[in-house]
N, C-alpha and C positions, 0 to 999 in steps of 0.2 A: 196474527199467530206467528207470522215471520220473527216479530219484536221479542216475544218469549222464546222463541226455541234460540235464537242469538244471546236472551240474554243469559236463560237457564245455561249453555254453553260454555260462556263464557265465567261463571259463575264457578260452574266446576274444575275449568282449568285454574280458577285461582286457588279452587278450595283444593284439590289435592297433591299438592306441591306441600303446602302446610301441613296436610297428615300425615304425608310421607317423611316431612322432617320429626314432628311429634313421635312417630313410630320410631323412629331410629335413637332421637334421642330419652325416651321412656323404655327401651330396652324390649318394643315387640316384637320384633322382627328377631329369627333365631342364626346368634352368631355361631360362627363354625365354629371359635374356639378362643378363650379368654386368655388375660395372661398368664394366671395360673398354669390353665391346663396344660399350656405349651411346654410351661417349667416343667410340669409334672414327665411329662412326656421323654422333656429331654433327661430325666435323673433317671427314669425308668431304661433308656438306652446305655445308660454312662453306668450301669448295677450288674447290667448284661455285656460290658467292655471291661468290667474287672475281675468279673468272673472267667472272661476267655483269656485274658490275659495272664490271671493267675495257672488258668489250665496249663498257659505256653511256658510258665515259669519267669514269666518277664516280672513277676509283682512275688513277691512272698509270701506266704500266710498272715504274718503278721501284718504287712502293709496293705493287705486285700482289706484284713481284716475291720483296720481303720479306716480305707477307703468305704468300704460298705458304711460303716455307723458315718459317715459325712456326710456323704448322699442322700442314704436314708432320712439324713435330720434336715437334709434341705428339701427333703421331697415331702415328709411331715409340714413343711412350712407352707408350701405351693399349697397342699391340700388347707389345709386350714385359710389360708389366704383366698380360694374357692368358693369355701364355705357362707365367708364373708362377702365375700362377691354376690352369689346367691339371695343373700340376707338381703344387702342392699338395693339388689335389683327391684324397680316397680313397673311390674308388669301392667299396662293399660290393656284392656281386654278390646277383644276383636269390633267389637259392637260401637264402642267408642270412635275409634278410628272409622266407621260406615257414618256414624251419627253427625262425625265435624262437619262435613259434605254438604249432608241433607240438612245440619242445622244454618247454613252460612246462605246456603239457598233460599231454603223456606224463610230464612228473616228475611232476606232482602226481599222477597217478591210478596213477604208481609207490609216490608216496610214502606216498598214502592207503592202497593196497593192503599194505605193510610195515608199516605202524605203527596202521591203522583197522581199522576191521571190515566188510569188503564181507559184502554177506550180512544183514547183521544186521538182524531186523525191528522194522519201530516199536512202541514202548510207549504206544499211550494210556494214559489211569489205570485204563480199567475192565479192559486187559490184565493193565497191573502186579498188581491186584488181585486179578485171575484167577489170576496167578501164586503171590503170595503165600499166597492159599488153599490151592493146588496146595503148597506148601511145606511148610503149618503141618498138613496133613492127612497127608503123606508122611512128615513128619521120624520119626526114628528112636525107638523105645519105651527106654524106662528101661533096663532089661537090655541092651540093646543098646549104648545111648552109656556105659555103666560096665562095657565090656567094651575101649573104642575109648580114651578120657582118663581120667585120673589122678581124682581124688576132689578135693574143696580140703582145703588143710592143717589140720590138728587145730586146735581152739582153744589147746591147751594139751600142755605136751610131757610123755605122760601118765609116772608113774611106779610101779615095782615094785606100792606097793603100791593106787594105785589100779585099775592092772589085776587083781592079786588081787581085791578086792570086787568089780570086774565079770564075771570067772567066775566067784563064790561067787554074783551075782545071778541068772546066768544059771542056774545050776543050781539054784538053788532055783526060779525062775518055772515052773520043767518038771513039777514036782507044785502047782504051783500057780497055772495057766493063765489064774483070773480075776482074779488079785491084782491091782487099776487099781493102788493105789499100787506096788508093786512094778515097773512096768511103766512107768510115768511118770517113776521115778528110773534103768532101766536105758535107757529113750531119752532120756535127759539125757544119764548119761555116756558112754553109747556114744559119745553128739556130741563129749561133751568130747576123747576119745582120738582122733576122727579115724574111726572105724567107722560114716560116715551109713549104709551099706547096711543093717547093724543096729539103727540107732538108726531107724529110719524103715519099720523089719519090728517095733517095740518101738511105735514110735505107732502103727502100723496097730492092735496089739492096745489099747491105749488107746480107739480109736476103737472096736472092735469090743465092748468093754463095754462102752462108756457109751452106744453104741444113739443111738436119737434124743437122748438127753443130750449127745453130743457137741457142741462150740461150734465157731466161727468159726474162733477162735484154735485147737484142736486140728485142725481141718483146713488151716490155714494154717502151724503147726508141722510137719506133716506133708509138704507142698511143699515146706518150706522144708531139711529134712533130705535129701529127693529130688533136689534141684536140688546142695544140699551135696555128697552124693553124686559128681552129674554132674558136678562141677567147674564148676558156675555156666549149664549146660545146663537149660532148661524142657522137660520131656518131655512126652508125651500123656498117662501118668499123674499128672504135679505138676500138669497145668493143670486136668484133673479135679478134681483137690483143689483148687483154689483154685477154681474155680466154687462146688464146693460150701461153699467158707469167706463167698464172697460172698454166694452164695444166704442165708445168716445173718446176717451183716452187709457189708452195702458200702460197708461206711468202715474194713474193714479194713484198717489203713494196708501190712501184710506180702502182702497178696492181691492187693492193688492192683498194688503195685510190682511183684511175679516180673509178674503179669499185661502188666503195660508192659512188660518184660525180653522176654516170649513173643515181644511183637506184633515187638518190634526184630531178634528172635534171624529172626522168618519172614518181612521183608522189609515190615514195615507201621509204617513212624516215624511218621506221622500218629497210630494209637491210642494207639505209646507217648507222643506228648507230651500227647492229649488224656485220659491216663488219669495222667501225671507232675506235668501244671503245675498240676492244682488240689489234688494233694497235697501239691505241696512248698507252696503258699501257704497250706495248712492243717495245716503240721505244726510242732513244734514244734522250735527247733536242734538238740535232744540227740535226738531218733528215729533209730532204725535206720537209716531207707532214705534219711532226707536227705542224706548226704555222698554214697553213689553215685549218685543221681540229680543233685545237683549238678554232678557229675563228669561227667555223660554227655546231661545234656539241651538243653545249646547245639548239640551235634552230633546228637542227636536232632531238634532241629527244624531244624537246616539242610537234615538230607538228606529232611524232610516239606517243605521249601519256606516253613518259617514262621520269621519276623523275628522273635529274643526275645533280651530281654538278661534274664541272671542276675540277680536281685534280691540284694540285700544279705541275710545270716544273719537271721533273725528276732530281733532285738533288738539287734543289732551298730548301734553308732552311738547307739542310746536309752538315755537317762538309767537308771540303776543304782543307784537307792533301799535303804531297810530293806525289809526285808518284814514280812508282818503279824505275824509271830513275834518280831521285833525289836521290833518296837511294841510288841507285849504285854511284854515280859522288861522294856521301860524302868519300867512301873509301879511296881515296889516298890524298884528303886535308888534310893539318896540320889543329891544332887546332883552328889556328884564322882564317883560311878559313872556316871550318865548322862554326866556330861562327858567320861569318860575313853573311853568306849563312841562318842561324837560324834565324839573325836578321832581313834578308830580308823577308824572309817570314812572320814573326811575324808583319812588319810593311803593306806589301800587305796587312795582315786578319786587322789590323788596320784601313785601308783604305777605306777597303771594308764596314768593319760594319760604317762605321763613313757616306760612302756615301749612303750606297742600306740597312743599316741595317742586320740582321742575326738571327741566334735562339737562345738561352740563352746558346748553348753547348758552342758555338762559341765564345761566350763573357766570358765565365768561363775559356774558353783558353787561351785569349789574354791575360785576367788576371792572370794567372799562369802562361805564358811565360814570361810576362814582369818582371815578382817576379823574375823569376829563371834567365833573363839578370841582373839582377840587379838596373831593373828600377823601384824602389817599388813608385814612387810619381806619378809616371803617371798608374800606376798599382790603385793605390788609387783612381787616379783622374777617370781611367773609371770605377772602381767598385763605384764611388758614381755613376756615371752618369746610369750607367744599373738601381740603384736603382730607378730611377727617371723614367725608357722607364720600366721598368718590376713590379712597385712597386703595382700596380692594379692585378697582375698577381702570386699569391704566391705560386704556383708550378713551374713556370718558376723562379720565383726568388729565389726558393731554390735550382736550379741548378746551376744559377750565384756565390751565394753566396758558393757552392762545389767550384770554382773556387778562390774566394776571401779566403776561409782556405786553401787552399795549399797554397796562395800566403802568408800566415800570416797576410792578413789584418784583419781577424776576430778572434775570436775565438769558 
């Protein structure tokens, strides 16, 4: 009730401001006095100053005479000019100016009523919270949501005879209950053809041998076959399992992530970005869970209320060296192996900025490599072109150009 009497309120302070201007300017409101009348007024006093005047003898008869017909023909003009005033005025009637009011109201709290939510209670946070508990504790059991949605798609579109070896596994496991390896390859492929219900009834048995031997990773494989299942649903049995992958380790990067999926799937964005954003900063580009969490954690922390921009790929834009294996290989090459080995890699980083582009370190490389092959014209020809991609940019382009004075193209 509070919400209506504030808004009805507020409603009216808007609406009658607006009729009180309508009224003034439609001529409702009664002026004291137009410009005519005022003229009138004053010719009527200036009729009664010529006639005292003539009394006192200051004016003559004849000059009274003609003062009169002047006045008079300007005061004929006032009146008339009245008349038209009159004419033009348009009067809005009283009813009108009650109706703006009650019509600006009545629509809004039609319109609110059609398109809002009367009724609806407020959410403090410890409500929401209430709620989402109320969510993550009700939602539906494993068996239940892989009765309601479809499975996700197989890895792989299985064939004749790999289906054959996986009934030839299945039948063998049945006289041989505690064979872990036998068990760990038939919940592999189950996964591969598309069967998580099995492949995730095949880890269970994995789990159930190896006892407290079981690891992180085999209860997080587990989750992960369950959720597969579900068509990307967290159940109260996969979150079980990922507790207990945690309770192991909790840096499991696979336990972490469903875990963050849970909190989003039950109405809690807040835990998924506080359980998302220090993963994605400690993972590395090619991990599993980094592309969909990229995918999905700007709009994860919008609807927690929290301001975050997506960081750059972990390594994307950084310099793209040998590695230490490279290093080691150059040892025993003669001189025109390592050269030929230099050159390849000089034209890979070539390639690379030429298709995906790079940062200005990368280009002040190319450029001082190709100087020091001995290739100075093509060394030239990308130090014009960086000037052309970086020339809006002149801290970047006085990194390039660190690049172009080693090579000697500048000075």
């Amino acid at each position: 009730m509070t919400f209506w009497i504030i808004a009805i309120a507020i409603a009216s302070l808007s609406a009658l401001p607006l009729a009180l201007a309508l009224r003034k300017a439609h001529g409702i409101s009664e002026v004291e006095g137009s410009t005519a009348e005022v003229e009138m007024k004053v010719y009527r006093d200036q009729l009664k100053e010529v006639d005292r005047d003539e009394a006192r003898g200051v004016l003559s008869a004849e000059d009274a005479k003609r003062a009169r017909l002047e006045v008079s023909r300007r005061l004929l003009e006032a009146d008339k000019a009245r008349a038209t005033e009159k004419k033009a005025s348009t009067r809005m009637p009283i009813w009108a100016v009650i109706a703006l009011p009650v019509l600006v109201i009545g629509g809004g709290i039609w319109l609110y009523d059609y398109t809002g939510a009367p009724g609806y209670e407020d959410l403090p946070l410890a409500h929401r919270i209430a709620l989402a508990d109320e969510a993550r504790a009700t939602r539906p059991a494993q068996a239940e949501i892989e009765k309601e949605r479809p499975s996700s798609p197989p890895i792989q579109q299985p064939d004749e005879r790999l289906l054959t070896l996986v009934s030839q596994l299945r039948e063998a496991l049945k006289s041989r209950p505690d064979d872990l390896q036998g068990h760990v390859l038939l919940a592999r492929n189950e996964a591969v053809i598309g069967n998580y219900d099995r492949a995730y009834a095949a880890q269970k048995e994995v789990i159930r041998i190896k006892g407290n031997a079981a690891t992180a990773t085999d209860y997080a494989d587990l989750a992960d076959l369950m959720i597969l299942a579900a068509g990307g649903y967290v159940s109260p049995e996969a979150e079980d399992a990922l507790t207990k992958a945690l309770q192991r380790d909790p840096n499991n990067g696979t336990a972490i992530y469903y875990s963050g999926l849970m909190f989003a799937q039950t109405g809690r964005p807040d835990m998924t970005f506080r359980l998302w954003q220090p993963l994605l900063s400690n993972s590395e580009a090619d991990a599993p869970w980094v592309a969909p969490i990229r995918g999905q954690i700007e709009m994860v922390a919008q609807a927690a209320g929290i301001r975050y921009t997506l960081p750059p790929l972990p390594g994307a834009g950084g310099l793209r060296g040998p590695s230490q294996a490279d290093i080691e290989a150059t040892a025993d090459m003669t001189p025109e192996e390592r050269q030929d080995m230099i050159r390849g890699m000089v034209e890979g980083l070539s390639a690379r900025l030429a298709n995906e582009g790079g940062s200005p370190e990368e280009w002040a490389r190319l450029i001082s490599s190709l100087a020091m092959l001995g290739d100075t014209d093509r060394a030239s020809s990308i130090w014009d072109e960086a000037q052309v991609i970086f020339g809006a940019e002149p801290e970047a382009l006085a990194v390039v150009r660190g690049g172009a004075e080693r090579a000697g193209l500048v000075e």
